[in-house]
C-alpha positions, 0 to 999 in steps of 0.5 A: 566339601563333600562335607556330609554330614554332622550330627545335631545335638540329639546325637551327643549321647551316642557319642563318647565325650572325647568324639563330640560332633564338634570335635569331629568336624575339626579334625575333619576340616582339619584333614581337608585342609592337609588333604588340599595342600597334599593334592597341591604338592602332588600335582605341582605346576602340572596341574591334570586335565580331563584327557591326562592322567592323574599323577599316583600321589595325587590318584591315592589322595582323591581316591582317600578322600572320601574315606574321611567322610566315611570316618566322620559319618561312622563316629558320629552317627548314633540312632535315628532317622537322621543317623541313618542317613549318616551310615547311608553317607558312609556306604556311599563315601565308602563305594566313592573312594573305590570309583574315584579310586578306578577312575584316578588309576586307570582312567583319566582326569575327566573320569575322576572328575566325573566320579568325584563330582557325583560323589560330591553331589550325592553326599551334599544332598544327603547334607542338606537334606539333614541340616534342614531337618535339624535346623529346629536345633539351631546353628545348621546354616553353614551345613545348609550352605555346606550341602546346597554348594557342595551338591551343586559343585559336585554337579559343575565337576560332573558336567566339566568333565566332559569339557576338553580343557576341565582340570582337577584343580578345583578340588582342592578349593572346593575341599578348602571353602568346606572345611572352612564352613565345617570350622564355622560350625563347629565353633558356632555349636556349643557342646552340651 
């Protein structure tokens, strides 16, 4: 999920017409997907527990991930209070994808867990916090549950990774249940 943030209708204006919000969670989603099934191939049936190393393939794709939010929140961003809130996401997403890039590479997978998890909490309370405010513009409930879940899953990875037996294979579903909620939004949003 991280699945920050998206603009709501007022954004449309700062927005070329080819990157409307719509079209960009699509091809957000879009890469989450092909992210989840990259870290799947790249760990195989070997799958990192919190005190192994993360393969390298896998390390740079968790390290990357954050990177779509980034790309996400820039282009949609435009000006306002709320569109702060997206470059303020992609400030964070850009610091996540250097911490989760240190933990992968040097450290283990209880580490990355851990520096994925505060990632996936932070930008999913950033979320909520702005589909709550643009729920007055409508159809804001799958990022309302996109934020509440992934705030709270990026709390469960936080608290696994001190855990001997927590692995990193609950990523990939986390990213897959977020793109699927971003496909739910976009297709319920109408452009204007």
């Amino acid at each position: 999920m991280p699945l920050p943030l998206t603009a709501g209708s007022g954004a449309h204006a700062a927005v070329t017409p080819r990157l409307t919000p719509r079209r960009i969670a699509v091809a957000r989603a879009t890469l989450a997907l092909v992210w989840a099934a990259a870290v799947a191939l790249a760990v195989g049936d070997d799958v990192p527990r919190t005190d192994s190393d993360v393969p390298v393939v896998a390390a740079a794709l968790l390290a990357a991930y954050p990177l779509i939010d980034v790309v996400a929140s820039l282009l949609t961003a435009g000006h306002g209070r709320a569109n702060r809130v997206l470059r303020l996401n992609a400030a964070i997403g850009a610091l996540a994808a250097v911490a989760v890039g240190i933990a992968a590479f040097g450290a283990d997978a209880g580490a990355t867990l851990a520096a994925f998890g505060t990632w996936a909490a932070v930008s999913g309370a950033l979320q909520l916090g702005v589909a709550l405010h643009r729920r007055a513009e409508g159809h804001q409930l799958p990022m309302i549950v996109s934020g509440a879940l992934s705030t709270l899953a990026g709390l469960s990875f936080v608290a696994a990774a001190g855990k001997t037996d927590a692995s990193l294979a609950s990523l990939s579903g986390y990213m897959v249940f977020g793109a699927v909620l971003f496909l739910v939004w976009a297709a319920r949003t109408r452009e204007t």
